[in-house]
PDB file as gemmi writes it, atoms N, CA and C in Angstrom:
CRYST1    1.000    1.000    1.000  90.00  90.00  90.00 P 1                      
ATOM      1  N   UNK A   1     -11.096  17.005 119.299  1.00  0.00           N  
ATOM      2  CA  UNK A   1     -11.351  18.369 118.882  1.00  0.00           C  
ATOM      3  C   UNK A   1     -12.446  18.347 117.818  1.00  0.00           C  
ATOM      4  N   UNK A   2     -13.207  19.508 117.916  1.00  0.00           N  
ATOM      5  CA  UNK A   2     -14.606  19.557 117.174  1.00  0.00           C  
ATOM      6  C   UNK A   2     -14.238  21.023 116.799  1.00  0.00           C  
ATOM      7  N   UNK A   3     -15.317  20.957 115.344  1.00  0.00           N  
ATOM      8  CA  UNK A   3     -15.974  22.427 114.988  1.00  0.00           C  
ATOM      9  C   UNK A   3     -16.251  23.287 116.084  1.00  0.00           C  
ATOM     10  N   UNK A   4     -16.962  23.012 117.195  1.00  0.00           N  
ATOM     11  CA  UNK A   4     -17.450  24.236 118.241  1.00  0.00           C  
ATOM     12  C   UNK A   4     -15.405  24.409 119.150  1.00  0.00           C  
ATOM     13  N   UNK A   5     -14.910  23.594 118.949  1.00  0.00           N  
ATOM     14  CA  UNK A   5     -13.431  23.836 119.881  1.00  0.00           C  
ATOM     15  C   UNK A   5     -12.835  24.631 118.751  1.00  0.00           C  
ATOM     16  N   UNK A   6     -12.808  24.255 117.506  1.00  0.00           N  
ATOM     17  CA  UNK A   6     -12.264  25.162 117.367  1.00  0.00           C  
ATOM     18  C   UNK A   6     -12.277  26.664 116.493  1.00  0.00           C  
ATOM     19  N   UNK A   7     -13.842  26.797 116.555  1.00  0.00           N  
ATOM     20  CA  UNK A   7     -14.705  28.309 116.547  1.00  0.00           C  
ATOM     21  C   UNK A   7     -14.251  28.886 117.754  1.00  0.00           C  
ATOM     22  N   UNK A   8     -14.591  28.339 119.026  1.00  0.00           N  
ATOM     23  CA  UNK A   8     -14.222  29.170 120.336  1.00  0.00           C  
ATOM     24  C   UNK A   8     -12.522  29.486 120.377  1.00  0.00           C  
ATOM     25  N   UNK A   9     -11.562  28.734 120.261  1.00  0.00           N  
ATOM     26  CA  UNK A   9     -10.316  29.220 120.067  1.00  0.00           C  
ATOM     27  C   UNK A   9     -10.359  30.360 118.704  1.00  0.00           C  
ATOM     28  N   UNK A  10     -10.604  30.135 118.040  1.00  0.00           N  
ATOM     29  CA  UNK A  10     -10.208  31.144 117.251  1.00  0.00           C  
ATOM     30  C   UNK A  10     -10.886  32.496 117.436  1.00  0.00           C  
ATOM     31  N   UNK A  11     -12.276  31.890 118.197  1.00  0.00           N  
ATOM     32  CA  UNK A  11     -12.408  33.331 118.205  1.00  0.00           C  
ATOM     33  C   UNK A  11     -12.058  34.427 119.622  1.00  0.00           C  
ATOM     34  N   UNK A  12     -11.485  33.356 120.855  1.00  0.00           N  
ATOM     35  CA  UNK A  12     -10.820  34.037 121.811  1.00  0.00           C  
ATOM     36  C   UNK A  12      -9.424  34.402 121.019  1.00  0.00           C  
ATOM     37  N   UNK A  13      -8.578  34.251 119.994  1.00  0.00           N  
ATOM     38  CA  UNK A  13      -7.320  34.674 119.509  1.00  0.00           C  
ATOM     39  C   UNK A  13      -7.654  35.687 118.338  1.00  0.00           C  
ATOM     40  N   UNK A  14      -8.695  36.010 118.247  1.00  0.00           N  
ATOM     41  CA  UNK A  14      -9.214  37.138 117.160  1.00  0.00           C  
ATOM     42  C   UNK A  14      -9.562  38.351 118.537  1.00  0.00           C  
ATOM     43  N   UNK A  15      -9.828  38.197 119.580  1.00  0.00           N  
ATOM     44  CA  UNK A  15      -9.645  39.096 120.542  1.00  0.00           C  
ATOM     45  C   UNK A  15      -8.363  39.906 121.383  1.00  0.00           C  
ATOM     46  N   UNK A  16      -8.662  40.549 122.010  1.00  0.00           N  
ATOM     47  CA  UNK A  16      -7.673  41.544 122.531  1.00  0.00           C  
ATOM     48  C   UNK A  16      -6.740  40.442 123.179  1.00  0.00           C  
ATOM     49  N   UNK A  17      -5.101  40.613 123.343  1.00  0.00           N  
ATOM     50  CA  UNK A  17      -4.615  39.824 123.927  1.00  0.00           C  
ATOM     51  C   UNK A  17      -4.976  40.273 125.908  1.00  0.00           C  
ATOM     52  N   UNK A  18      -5.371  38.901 126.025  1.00  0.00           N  
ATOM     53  CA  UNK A  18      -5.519  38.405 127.706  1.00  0.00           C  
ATOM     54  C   UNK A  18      -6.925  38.945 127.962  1.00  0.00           C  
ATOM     55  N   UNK A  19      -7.839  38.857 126.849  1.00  0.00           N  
ATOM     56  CA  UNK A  19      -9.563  39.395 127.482  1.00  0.00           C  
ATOM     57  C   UNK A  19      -9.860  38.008 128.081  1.00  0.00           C  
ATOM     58  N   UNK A  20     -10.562  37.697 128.737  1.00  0.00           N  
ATOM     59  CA  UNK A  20     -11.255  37.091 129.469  1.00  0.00           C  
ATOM     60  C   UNK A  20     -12.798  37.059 129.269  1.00  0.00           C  
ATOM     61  N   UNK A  21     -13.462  35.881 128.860  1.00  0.00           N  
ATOM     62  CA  UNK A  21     -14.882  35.953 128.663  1.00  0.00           C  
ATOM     63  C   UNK A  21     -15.448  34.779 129.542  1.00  0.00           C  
ATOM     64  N   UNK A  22     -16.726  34.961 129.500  1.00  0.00           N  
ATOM     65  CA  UNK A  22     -17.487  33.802 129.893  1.00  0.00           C  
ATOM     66  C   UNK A  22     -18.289  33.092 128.466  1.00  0.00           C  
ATOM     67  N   UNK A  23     -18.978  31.875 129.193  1.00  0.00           N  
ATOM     68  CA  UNK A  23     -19.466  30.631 128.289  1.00  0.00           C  
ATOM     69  C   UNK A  23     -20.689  31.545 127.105  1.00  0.00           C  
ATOM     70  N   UNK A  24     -21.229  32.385 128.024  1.00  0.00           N  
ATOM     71  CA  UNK A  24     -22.558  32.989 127.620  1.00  0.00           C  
ATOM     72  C   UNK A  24     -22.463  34.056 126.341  1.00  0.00           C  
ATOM     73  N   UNK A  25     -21.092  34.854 126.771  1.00  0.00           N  
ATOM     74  CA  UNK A  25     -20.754  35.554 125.623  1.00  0.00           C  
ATOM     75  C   UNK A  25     -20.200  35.144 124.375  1.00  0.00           C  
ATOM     76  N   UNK A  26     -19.153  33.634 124.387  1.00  0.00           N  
ATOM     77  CA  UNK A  26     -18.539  33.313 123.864  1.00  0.00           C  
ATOM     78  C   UNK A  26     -19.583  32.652 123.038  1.00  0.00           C  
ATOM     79  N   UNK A  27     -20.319  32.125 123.777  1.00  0.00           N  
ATOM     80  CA  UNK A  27     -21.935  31.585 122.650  1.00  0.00           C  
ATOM     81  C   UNK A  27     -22.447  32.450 122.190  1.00  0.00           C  
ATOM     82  N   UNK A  28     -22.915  33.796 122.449  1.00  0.00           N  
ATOM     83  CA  UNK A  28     -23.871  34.461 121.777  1.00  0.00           C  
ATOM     84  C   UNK A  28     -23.385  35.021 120.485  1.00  0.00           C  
ATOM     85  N   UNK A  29     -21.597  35.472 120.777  1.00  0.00           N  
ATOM     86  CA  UNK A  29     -20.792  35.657 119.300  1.00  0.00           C  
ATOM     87  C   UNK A  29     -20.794  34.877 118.320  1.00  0.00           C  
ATOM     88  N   UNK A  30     -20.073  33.514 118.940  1.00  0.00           N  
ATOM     89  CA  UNK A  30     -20.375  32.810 117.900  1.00  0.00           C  
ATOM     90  C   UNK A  30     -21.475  32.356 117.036  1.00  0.00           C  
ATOM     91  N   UNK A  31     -22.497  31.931 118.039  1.00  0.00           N  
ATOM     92  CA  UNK A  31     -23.860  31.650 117.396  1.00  0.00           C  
ATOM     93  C   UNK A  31     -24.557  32.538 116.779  1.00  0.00           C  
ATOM     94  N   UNK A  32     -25.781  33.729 117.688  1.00  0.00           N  
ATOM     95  CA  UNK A  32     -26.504  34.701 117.493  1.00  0.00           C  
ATOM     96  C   UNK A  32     -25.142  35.900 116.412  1.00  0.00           C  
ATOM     97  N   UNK A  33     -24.424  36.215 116.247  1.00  0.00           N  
ATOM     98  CA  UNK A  33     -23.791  37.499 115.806  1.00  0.00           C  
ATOM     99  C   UNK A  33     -22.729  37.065 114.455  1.00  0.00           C  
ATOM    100  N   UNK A  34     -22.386  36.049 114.671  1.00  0.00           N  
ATOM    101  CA  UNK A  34     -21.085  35.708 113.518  1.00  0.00           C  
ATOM    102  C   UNK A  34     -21.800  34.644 112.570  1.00  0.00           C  
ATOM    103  N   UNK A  35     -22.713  33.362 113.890  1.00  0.00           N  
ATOM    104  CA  UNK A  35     -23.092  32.517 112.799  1.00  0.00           C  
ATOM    105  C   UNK A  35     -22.243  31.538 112.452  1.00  0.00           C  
ATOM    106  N   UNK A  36     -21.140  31.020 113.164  1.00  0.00           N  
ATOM    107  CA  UNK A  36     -20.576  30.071 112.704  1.00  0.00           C  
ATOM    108  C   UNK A  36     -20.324  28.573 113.338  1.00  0.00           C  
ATOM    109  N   UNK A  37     -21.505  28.668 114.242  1.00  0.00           N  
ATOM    110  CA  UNK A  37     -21.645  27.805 115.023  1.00  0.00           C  
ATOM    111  C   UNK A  37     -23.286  27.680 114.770  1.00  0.00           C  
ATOM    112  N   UNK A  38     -23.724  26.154 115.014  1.00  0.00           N  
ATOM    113  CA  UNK A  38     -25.413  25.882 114.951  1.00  0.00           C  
ATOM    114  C   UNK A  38     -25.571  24.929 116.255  1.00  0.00           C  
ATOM    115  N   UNK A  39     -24.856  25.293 117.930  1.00  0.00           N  
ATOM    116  CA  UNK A  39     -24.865  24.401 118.911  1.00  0.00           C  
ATOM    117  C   UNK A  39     -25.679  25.705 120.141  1.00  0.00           C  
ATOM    118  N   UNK A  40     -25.830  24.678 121.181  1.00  0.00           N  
ATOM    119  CA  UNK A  40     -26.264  25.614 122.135  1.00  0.00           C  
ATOM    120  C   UNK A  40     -25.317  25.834 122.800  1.00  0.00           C  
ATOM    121  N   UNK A  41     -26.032  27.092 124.115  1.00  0.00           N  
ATOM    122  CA  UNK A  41     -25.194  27.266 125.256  1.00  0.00           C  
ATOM    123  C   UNK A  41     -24.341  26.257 126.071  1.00  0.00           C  
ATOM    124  N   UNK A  42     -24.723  25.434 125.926  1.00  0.00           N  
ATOM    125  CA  UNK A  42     -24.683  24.264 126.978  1.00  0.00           C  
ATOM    126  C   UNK A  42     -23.380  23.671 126.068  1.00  0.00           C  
ATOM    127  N   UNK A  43     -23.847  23.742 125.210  1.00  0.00           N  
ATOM    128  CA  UNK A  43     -22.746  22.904 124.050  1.00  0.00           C  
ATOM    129  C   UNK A  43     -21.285  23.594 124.366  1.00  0.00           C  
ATOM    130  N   UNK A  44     -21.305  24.731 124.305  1.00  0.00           N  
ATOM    131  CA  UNK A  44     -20.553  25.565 124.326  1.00  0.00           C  
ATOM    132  C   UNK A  44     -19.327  25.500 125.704  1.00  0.00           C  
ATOM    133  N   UNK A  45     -20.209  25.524 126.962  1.00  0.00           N  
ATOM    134  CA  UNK A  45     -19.887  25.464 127.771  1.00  0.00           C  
ATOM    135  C   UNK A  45     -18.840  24.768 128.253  1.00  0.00           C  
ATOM    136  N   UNK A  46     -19.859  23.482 127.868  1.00  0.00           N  
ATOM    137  CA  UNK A  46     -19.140  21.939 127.732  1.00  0.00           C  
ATOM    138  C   UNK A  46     -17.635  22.049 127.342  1.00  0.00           C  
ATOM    139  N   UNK A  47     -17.648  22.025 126.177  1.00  0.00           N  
ATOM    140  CA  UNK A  47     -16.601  22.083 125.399  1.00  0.00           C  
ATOM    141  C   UNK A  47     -15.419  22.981 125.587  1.00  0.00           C  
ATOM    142  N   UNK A  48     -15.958  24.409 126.035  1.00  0.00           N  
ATOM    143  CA  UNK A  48     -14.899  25.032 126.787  1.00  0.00           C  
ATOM    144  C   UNK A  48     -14.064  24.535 127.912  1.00  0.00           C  
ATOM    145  N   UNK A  49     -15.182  23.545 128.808  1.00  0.00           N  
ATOM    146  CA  UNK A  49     -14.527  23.308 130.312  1.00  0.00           C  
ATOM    147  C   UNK A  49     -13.502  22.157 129.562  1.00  0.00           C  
ATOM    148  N   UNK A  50     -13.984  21.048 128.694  1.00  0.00           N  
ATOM    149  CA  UNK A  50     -12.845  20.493 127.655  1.00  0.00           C  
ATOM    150  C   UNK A  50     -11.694  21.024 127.647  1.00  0.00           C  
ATOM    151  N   UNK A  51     -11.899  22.104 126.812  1.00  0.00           N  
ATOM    152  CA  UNK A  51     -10.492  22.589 126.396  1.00  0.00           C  
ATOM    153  C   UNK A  51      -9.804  23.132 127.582  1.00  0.00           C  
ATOM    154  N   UNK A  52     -10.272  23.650 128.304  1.00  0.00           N  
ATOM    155  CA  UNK A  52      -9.600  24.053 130.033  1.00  0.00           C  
ATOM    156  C   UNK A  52      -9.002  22.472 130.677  1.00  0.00           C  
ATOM    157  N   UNK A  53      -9.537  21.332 130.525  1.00  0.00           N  
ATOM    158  CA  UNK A  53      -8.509  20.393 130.825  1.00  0.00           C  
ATOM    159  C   UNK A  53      -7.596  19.880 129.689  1.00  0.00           C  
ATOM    160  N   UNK A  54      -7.706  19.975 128.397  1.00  0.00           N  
ATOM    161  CA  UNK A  54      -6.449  19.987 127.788  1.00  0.00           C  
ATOM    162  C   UNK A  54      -5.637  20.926 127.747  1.00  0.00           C  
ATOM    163  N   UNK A  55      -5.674  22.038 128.552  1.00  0.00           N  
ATOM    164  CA  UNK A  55      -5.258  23.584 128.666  1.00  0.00           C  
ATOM    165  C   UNK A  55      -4.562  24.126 127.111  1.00  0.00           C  
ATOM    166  N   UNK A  56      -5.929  24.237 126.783  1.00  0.00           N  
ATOM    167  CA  UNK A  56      -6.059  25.386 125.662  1.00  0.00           C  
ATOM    168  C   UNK A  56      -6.979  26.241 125.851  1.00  0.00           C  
ATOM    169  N   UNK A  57      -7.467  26.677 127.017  1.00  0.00           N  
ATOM    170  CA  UNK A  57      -8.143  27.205 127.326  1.00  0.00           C  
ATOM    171  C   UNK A  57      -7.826  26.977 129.425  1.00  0.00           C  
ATOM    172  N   UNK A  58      -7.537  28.673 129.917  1.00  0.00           N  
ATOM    173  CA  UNK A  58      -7.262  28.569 131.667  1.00  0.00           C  
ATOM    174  C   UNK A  58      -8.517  29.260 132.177  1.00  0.00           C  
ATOM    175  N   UNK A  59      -8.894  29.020 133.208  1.00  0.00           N  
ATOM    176  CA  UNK A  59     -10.188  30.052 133.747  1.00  0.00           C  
ATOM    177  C   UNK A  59      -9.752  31.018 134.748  1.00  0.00           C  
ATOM    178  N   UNK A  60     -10.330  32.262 134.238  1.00  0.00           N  
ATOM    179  CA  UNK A  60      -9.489  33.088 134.658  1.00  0.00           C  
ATOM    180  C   UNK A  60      -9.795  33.324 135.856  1.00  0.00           C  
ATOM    181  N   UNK A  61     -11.170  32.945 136.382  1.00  0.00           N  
ATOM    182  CA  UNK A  61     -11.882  34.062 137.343  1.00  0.00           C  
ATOM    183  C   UNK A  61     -12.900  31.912 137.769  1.00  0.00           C  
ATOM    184  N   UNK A  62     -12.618  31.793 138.539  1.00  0.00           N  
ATOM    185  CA  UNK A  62     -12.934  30.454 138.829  1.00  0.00           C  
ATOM    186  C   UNK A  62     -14.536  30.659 139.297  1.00  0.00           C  
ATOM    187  N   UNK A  63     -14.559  31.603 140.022  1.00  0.00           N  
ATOM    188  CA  UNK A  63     -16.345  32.140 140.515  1.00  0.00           C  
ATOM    189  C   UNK A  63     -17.061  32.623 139.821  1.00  0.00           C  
ATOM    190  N   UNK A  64     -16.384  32.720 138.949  1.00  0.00           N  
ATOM    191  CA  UNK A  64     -17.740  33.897 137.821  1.00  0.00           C  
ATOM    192  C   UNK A  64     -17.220  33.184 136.845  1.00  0.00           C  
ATOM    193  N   UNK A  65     -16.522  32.253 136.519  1.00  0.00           N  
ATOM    194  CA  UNK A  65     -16.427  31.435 135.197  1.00  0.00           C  
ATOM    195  C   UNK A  65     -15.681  31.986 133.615  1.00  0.00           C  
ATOM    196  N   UNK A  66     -14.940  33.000 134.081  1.00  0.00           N  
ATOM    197  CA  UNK A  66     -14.223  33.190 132.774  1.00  0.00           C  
ATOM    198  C   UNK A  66     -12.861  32.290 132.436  1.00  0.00           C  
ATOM    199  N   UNK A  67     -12.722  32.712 130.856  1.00  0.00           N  
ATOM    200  CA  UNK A  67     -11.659  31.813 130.311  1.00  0.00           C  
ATOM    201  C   UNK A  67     -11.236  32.835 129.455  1.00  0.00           C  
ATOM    202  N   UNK A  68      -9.580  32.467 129.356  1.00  0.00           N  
ATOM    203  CA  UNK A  68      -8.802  33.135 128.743  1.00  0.00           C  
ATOM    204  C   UNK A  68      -8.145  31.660 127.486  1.00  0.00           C  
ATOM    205  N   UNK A  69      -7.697  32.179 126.258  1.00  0.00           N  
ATOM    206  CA  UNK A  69      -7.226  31.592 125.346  1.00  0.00           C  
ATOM    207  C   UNK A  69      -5.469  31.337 126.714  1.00  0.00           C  
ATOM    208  N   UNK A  70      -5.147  30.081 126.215  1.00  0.00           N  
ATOM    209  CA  UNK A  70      -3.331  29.774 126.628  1.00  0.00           C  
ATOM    210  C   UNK A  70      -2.437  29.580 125.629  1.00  0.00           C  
ATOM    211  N   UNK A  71      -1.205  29.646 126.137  1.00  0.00           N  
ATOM    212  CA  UNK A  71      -0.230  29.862 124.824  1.00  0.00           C  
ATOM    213  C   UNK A  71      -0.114  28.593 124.085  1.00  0.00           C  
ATOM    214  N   UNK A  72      -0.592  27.422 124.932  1.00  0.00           N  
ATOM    215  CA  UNK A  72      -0.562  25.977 124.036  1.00  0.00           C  
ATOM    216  C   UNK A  72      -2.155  26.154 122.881  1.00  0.00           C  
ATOM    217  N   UNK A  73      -2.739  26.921 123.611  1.00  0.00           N  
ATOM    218  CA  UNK A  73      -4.816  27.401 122.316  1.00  0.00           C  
ATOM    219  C   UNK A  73      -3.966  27.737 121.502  1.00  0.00           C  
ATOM    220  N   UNK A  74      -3.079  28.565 121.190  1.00  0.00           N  
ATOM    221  CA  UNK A  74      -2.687  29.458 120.061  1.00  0.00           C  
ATOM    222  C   UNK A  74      -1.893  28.381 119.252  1.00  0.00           C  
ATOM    223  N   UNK A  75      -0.675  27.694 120.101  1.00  0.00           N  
ATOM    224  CA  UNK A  75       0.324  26.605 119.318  1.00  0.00           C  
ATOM    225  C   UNK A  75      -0.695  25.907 119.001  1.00  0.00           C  
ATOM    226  N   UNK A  76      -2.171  25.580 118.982  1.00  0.00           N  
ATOM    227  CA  UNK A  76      -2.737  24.709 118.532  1.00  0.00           C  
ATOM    228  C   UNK A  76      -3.231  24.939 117.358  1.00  0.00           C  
ATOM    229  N   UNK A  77      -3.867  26.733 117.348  1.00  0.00           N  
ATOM    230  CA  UNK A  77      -4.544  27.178 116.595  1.00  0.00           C  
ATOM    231  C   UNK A  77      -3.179  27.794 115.313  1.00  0.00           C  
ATOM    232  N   UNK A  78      -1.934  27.424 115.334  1.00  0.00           N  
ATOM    233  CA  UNK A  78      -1.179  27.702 114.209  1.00  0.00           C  
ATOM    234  C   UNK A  78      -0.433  26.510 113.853  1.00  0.00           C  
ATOM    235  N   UNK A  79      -0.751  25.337 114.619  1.00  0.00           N  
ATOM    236  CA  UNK A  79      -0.248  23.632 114.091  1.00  0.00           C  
ATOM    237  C   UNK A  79       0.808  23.591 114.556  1.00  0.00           C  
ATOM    238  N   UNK A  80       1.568  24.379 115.612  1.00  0.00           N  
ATOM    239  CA  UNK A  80       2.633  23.734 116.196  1.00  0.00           C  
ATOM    240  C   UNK A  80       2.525  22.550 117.084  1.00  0.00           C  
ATOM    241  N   UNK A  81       0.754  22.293 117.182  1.00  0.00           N  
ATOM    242  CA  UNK A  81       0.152  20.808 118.544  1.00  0.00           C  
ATOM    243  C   UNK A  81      -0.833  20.585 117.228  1.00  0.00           C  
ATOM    244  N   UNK A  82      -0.900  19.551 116.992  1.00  0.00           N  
ATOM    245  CA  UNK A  82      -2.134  18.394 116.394  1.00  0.00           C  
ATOM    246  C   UNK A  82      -2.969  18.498 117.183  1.00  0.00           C  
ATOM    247  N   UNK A  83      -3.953  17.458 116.530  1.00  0.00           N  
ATOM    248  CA  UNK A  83      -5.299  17.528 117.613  1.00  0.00           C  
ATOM    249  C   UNK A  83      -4.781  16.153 117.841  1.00  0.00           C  
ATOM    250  N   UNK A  84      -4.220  15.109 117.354  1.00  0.00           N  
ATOM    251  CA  UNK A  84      -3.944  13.845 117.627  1.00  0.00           C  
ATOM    252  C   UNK A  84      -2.710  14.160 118.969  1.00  0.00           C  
ATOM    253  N   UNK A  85      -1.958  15.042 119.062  1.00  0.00           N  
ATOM    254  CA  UNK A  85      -1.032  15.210 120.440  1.00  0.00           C  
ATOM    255  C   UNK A  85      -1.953  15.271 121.343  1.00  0.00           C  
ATOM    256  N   UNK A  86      -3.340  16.276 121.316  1.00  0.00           N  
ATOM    257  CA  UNK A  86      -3.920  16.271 122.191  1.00  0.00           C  
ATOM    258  C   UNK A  86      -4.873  14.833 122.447  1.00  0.00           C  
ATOM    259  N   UNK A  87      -5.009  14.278 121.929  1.00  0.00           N  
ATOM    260  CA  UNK A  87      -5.958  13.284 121.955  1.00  0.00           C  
ATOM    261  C   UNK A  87      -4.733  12.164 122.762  1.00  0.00           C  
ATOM    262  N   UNK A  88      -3.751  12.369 122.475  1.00  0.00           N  
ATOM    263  CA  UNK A  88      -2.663  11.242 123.257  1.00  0.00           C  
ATOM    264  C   UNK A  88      -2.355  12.204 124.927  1.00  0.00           C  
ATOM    265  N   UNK A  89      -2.279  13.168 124.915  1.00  0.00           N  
ATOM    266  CA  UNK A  89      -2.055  13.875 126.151  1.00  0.00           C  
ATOM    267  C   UNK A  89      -3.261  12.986 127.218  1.00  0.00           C  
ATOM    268  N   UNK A  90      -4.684  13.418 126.401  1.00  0.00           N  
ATOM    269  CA  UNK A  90      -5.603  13.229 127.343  1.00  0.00           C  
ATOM    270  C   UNK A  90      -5.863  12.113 127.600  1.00  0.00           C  
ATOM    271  N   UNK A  91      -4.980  11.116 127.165  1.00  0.00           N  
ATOM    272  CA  UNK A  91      -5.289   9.579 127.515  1.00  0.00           C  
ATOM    273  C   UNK A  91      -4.334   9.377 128.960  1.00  0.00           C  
ATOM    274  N   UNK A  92      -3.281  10.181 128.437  1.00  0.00           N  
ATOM    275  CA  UNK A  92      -2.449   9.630 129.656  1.00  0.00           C  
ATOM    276  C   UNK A  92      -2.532  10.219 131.210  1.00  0.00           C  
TER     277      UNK A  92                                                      
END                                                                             
């Protein structure tokens, strides 16, 4: 888990519950509008499809590429999951 994982979780759980975004928007907030990120699109992307295989992040819309925050993003984003659980999940 990185700074850009976990700008994008927090800022899909600062949204409406169950919105659905894509890579493009989720970059332009963070980066261009809030500023709390200094990565690119690509970066972004990346890292989302990441967190979609540690499922903290599901895609909602598989053809058009959206992602929704999951209820394990949130247990992550309030410390009920470490980032070290996840780092042992994804080994196994």
């Amino acid at each position: 888990m990185n700074e850009v994982d976990d700008a994008v979780l927090e800022f899909f759980e600062a949204q409406d519950e169950g919105v659905a975004l894509p890579p493009t928007v989720v970059w332009y907030n963070l980066h261009d509008l809030l500023e709390v990120i200094d990565k690119s699109r690509d970066t972004v992307a990346r890292r989302m499809r990441k967190l979609t295989n540690r499922g903290l992040l599901t895609k909602a819309s598989e053809e058009r590429g959206y992602y929704q925050i999951t209820q394990k993003g949130r247990d992550y984003l309030t410390g009920d999951i470490d980032a070290e659980e996840l780092r042992i999940e994804s080994e196994n």
